[in-house]
C-alpha positions as CSV (number, residue, x, y, z in Angstrom):
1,X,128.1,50.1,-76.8
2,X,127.9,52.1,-73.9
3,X,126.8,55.9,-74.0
4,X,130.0,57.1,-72.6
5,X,131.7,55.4,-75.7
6,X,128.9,58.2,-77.4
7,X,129.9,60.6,-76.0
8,X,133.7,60.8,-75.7
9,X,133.6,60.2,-79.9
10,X,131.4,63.5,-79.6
11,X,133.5,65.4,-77.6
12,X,136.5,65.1,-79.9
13,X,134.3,65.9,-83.0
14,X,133.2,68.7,-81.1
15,X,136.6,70.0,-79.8
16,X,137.7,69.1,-83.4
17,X,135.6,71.5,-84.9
18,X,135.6,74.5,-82.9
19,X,139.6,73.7,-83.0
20,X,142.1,76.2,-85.3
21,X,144.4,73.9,-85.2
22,X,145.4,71.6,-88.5
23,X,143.7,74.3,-91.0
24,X,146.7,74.9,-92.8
25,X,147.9,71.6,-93.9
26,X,149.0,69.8,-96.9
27,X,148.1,65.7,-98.0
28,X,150.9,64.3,-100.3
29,X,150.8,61.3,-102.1
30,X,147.3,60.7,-102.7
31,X,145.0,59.9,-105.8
32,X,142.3,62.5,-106.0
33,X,139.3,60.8,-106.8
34,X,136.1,63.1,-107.5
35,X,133.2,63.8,-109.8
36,X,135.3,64.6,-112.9
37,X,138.1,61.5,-112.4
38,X,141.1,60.5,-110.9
39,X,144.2,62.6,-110.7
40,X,147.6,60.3,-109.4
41,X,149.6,60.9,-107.1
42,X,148.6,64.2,-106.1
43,X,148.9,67.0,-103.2
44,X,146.0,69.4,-101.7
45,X,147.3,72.7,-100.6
46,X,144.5,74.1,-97.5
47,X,144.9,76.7,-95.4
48,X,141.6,77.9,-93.0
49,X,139.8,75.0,-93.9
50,X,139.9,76.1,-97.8
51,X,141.8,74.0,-100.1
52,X,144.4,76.9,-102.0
53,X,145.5,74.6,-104.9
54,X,146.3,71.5,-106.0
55,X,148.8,69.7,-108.0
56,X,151.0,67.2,-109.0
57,X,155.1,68.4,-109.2
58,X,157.1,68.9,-105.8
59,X,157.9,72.4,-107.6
60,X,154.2,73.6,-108.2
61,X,153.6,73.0,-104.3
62,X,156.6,74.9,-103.6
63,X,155.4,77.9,-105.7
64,X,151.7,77.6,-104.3
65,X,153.1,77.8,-100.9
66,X,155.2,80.9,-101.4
67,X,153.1,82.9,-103.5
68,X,150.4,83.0,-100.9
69,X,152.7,83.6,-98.2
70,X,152.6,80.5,-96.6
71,X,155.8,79.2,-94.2
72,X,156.2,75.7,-95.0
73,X,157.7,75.2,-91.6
74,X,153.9,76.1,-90.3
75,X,152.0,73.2,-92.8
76,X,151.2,69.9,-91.5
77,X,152.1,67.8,-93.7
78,X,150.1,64.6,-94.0
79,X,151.9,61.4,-96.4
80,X,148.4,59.8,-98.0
81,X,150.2,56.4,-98.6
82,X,148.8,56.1,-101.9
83,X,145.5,56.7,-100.4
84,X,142.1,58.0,-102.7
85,X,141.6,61.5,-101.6
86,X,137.9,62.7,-102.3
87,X,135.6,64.8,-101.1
88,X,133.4,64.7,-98.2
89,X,130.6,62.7,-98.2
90,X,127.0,64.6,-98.2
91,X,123.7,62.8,-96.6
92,X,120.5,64.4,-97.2
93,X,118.6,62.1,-95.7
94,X,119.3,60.2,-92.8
95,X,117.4,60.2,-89.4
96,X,120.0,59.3,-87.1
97,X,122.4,56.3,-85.5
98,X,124.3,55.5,-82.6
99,X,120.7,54.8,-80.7
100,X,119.6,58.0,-81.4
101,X,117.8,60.0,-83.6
102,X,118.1,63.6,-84.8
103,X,114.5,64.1,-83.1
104,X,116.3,63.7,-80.1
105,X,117.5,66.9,-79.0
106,X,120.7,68.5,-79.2
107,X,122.6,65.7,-77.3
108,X,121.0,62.9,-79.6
109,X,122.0,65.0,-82.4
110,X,125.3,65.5,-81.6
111,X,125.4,61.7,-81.2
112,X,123.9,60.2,-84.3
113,X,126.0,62.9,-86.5
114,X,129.7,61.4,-84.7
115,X,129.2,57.6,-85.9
116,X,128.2,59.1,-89.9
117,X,131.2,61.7,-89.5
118,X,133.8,59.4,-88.6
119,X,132.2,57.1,-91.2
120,X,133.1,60.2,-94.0
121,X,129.8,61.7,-94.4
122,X,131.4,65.3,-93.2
123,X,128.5,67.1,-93.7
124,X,124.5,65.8,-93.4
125,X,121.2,67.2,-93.9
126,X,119.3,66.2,-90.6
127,X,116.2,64.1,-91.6
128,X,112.7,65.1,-89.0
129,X,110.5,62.4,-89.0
130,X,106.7,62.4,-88.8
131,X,105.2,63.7,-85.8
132,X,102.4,66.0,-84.2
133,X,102.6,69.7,-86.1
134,X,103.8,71.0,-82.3
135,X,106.6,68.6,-81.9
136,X,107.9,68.8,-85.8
137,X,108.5,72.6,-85.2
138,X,110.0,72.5,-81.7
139,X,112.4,69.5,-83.6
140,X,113.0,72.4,-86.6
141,X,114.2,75.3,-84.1
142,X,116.0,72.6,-82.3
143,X,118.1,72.1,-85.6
144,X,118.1,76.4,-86.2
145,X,120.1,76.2,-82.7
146,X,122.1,73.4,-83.5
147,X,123.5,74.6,-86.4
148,X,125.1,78.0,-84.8
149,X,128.0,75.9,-83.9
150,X,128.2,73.4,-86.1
151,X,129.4,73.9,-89.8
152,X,128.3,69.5,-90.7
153,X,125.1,70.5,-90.2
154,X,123.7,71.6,-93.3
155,X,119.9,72.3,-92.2
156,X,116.9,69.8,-91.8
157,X,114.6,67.5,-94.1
158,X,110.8,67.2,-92.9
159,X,109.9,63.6,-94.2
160,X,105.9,64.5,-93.3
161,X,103.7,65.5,-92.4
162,X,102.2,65.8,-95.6
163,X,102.0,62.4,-96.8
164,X,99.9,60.0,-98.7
165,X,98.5,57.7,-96.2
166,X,98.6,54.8,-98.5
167,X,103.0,55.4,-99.0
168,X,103.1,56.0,-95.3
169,X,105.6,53.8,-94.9
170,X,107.2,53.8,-91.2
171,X,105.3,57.1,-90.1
172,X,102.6,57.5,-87.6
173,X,99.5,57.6,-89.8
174,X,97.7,59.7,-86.8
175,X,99.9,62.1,-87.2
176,X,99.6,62.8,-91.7
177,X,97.6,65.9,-92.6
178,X,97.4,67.7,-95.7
179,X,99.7,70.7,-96.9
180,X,97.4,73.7,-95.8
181,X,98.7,76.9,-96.0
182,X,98.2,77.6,-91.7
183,X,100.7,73.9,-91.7
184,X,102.9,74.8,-94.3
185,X,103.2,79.1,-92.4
186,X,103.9,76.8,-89.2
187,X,106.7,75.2,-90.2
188,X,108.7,77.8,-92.4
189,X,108.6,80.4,-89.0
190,X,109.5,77.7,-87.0
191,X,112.4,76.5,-89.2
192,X,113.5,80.5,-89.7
193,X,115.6,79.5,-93.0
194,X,117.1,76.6,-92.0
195,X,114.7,73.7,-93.6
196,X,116.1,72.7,-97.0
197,X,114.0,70.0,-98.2
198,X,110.4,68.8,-97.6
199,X,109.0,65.2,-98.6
200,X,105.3,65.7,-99.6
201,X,103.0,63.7,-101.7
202,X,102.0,66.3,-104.6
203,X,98.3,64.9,-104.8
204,X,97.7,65.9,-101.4
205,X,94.6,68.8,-101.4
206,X,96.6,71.6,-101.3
207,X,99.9,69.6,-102.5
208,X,101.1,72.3,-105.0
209,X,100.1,75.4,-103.2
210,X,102.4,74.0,-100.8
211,X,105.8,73.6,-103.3
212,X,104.8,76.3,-105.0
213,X,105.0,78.5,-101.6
214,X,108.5,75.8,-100.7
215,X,109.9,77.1,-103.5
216,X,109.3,80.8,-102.8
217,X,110.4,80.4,-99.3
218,X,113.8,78.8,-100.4
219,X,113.2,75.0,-99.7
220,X,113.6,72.2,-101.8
221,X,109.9,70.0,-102.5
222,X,110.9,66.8,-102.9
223,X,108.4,64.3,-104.6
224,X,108.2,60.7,-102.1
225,X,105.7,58.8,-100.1
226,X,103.1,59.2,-102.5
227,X,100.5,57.5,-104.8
228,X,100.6,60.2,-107.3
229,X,99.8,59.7,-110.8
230,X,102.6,60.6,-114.0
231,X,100.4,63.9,-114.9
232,X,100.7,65.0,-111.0
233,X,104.2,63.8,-110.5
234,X,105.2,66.2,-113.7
235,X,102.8,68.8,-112.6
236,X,105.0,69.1,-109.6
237,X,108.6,68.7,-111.4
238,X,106.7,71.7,-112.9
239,X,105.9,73.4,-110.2
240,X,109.7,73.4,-108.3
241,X,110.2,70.0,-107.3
242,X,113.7,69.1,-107.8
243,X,114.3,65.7,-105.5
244,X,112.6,62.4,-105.4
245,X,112.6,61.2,-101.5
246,X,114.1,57.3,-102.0
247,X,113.2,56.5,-105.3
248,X,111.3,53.1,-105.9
249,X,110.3,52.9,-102.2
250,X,107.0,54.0,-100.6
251,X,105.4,55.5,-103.6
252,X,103.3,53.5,-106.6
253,X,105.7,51.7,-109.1
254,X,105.6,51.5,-113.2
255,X,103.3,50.1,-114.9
256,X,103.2,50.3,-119.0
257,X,99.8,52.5,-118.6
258,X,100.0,53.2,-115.2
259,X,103.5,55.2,-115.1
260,X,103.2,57.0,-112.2
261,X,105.9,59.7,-110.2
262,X,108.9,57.3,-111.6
263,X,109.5,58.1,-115.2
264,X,108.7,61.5,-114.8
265,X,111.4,62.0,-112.2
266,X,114.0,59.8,-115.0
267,X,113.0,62.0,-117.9
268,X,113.5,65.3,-116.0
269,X,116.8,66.4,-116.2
270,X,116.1,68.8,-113.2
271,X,115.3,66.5,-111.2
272,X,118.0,64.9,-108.4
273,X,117.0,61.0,-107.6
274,X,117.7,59.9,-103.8
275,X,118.3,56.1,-103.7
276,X,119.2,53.9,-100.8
277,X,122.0,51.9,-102.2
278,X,121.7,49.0,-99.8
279,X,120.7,46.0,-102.0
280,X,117.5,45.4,-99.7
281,X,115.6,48.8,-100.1
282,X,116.1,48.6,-103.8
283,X,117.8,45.5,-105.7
284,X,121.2,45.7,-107.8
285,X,119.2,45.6,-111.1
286,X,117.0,48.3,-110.8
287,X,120.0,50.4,-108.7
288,X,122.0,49.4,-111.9
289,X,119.0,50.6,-114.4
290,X,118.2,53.6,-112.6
291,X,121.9,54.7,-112.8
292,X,121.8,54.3,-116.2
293,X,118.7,56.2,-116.9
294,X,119.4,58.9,-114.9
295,X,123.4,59.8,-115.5
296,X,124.6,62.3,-113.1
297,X,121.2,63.3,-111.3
298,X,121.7,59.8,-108.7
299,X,122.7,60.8,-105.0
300,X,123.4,58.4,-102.6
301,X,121.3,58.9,-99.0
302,X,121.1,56.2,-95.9
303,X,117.8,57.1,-94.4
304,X,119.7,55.3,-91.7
305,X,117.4,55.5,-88.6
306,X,118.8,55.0,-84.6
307,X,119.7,51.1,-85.0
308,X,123.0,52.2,-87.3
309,X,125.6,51.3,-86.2
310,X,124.5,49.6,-83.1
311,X,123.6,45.5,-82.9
312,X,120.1,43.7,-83.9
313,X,117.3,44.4,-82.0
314,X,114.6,46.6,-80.7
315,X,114.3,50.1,-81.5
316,X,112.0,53.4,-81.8
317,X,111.3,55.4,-85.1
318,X,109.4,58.2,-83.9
319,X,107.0,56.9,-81.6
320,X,106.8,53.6,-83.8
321,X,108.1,50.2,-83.0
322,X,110.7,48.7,-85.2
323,X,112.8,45.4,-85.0
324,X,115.9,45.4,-86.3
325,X,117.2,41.7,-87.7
326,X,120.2,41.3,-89.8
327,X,121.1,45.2,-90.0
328,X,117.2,45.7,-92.1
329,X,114.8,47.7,-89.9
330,X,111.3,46.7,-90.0
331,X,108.2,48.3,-88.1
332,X,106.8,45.5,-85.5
333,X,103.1,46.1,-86.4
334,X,103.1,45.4,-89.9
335,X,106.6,44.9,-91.5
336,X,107.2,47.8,-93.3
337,X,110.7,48.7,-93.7
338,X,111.5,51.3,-91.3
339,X,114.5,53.5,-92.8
340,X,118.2,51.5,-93.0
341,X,121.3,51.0,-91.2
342,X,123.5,52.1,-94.4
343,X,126.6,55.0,-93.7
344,X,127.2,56.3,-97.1
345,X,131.0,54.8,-96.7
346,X,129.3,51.7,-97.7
347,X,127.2,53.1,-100.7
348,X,129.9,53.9,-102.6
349,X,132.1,50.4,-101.5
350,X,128.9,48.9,-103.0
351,X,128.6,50.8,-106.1
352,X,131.6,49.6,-106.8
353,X,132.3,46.7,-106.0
354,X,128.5,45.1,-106.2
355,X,127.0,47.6,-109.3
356,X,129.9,47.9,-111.2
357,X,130.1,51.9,-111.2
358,X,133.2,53.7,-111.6
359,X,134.7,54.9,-108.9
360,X,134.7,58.7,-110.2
361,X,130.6,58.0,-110.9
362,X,130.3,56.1,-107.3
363,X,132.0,59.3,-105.5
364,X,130.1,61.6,-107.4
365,X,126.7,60.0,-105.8
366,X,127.8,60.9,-102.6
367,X,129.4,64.2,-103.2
368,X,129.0,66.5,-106.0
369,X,125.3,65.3,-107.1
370,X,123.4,66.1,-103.4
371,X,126.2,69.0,-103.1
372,X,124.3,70.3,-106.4
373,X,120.9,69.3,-105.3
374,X,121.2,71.9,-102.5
375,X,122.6,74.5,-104.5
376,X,125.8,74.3,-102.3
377,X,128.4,73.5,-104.8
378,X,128.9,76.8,-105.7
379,X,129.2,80.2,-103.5
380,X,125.7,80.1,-101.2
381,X,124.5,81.1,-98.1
382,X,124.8,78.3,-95.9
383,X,128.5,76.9,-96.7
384,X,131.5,78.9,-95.7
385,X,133.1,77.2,-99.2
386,X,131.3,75.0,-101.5
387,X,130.8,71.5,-101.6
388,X,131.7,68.4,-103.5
389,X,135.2,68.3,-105.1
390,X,138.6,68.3,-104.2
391,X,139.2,72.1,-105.9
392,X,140.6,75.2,-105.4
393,X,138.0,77.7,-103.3
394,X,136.2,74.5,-102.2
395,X,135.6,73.3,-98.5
396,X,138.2,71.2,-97.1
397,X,136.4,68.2,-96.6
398,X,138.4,65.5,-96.9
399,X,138.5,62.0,-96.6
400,X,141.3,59.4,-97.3
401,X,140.1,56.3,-98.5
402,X,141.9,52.4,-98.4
403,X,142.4,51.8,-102.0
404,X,142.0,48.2,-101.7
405,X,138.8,49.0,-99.5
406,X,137.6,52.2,-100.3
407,X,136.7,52.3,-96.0
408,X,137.3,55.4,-94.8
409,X,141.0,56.5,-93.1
410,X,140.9,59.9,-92.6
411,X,138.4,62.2,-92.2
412,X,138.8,66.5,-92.3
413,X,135.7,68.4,-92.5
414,X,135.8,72.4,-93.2
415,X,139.5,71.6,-92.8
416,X,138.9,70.4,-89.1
417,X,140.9,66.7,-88.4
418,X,138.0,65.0,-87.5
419,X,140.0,61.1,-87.4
């Protein structure tokens, strides 16, 4: 695909979303499908990007409408076809798509966050990956900048550089340190309250020092590309951890005396579990198993890298070499997978259809559950609304979903027609 294709799906995101037009809007005839279940045939009431009410009888939108002195004559109103309504879908860890990756600037940014928005993932947590100290803190006030103007951008995810060198995975090993305090200073000033979540591998010297001092500053440790032991792993659940980076993949796996980060992260109730519902990262059994060992605490992410959403090939993860056959990225030196090419739209299609998880439970993954993770389900600092259902005082992000499907039809995001 060529860049201009890139960039003209970028410009009408971006006029989209500095837009005031379409805020005040109602969607009829929809099935609103979130966390808690499925309510038929339905109507959302939103008006400046806030959804007002919702309902069911022709009379109780009637009512809504004139007791917050709306004009019906100046609603859009949209005819859902029997469509799913749910909320917007919420990444927190991809690195990018379209050919680019969100270490690419403002422009690659603004690139790689069009192909996931008009997929339904309306807002996304912008996933840094593992380079020189220098470059990961230019990368984090590059994101600072980035988010002034746009409201989908939730903030950035460090995956490094404080990782075990044996879970490296597909990051530069030259490039892996441990968590000192000086590193750790580094990246907080240069991130200026904008980096929500930090992959580290707690054994590190220095590993919980550094959540411990996360924590106070705000940001979210999350345990991943490690070879920690159960003891450590619990040690840093303890300690303020509440996410597990991609669970199963690049850290040590269970073993009946060996247990490792894995069973501590199921056991702990405070604990949110990424997974990379792709049925190559992690298999349908063990997708299946982990749902039912961790109910409610499993959040859908893609850590979808440049290749999504463009043909097989060759491509770049940081400065790393990856081939890309049959839609699974793999590094060319060694074989290691090298993030995905999943959009969350297909997450929850698969959940579905392929795991046999409710559609309610599937949603949920992608919504509410990382919404909660980030503490933005409910009044915060970094949403205008909160996150994750299809409620009154929540953000209208929207998306209208093929029942037959699920693929997304519609997208609105902080009440902004997106597609």
């Amino acid at each position: 695909m060529s860049k201009n294709v890139y960039l003209d799906a970028v410009k009408k995101i971006d006029d989209s979303l500095k837009s005031n037009e379409e805020r005040n809007f109602v969607v009829r005839n929809v099935n609103v499908v979130d966390a808690r279940g499925i309510v038929p045939n339905s109507w959302i009431l939103v008006s400046d990007g806030v959804i007002l009410e919702t309902g069911i009888l022709d009379e109780d939108l009637a009512l809504a409408i004139s007791t917050r002195g709306l004009s019906a004559s100046d609603l859009s109103v949209v005819d859902g076809c029997g469509c799913f309504a749910t909320p917007g879908y919420i990444d927190l860890h991809a690195h990018g798509a379209w050919e680019h990756s969100f270490d690419d600037g403002a422009e690659g940014i603004a690139i790689a966050r069009a192909y996931h928005m008009l997929h339904g993932t309306t807002r996304q947590v912008l996933s840094l990956i593992t380079n020189p100290l220098d470059v990961m803190q230019e990368n984090l006030r590059t994101v600072k900048r980035v988010m002034q103007t746009r409201p989908d951008v939730l903030g950035s995810h460090l995956e490094g550089p404080f990782l075990a060198l044996s879970r490296k995975g597909a990051h530069d090993p030259n490039c892996l340190v441990d968590p000192t305090p000086e590193r750790v200073e580094a990246l907080l000033e240069a991130a200026d309250g904008t980096l929500r979540q930090i992959t580290l591998a707690p054994e590190r010297e220095h590993g919980m020092e550094a959540i411990k001092r996360f924590v106070e500053a705000g940001v979210i440790p999350a345990v991943g590309h490690c070879d920690a032991d159960y003891k450590t792993a619990r040690a840093a659940f303890n300690a303020g951890s509440t996410l597990m980076t991609h669970m199963f993949n690049a850290m040590n796996g269970i073993h009946h005396r060996k247990p490792g980060p894995i069973p501590a992260a199921l056991e702990d109730s405070r604990v949110t579990i990424e997974l990379i519902n792709d049925g190559f990262h992690v298999e349908n059994p063990v997708l299946r198993m982990a749902f039912d060992a961790a109910p409610n605490r499993i959040a859908f992410v893609t850590d979808a890298m440049s290749a999504t959403g463009c043909a097989d090939g060759a491509y770049k993860l940081g400065a790393l070499d990856v081939t890309v056959t049959s839609g699974h990225a793999r590094l060319v030196s060694n074989g290691a997978i090298a993030g995905s090419t999943l959009i969350l739209e297909v997450a929850v299609e698969r959940a579905v259809k392929e795991l046999g998880i409710g559609l309610p439970a599937a949603i949920a993954a992608a919504t509410l559950i990382p919404a909660r993770a980030l503490g933005v389900d409910k009044p915060n600092a970094i949403t205008s609304a909160s996150l994750g259902l299809v409620e009154k005082g929540y953000a209208a992000d929207l998306l209208l979903l093929n029942p037959g499907t699920l693929a997304v039809e519609h997208v609105w995001c902080d009440g902004h027609k997106i597609s």
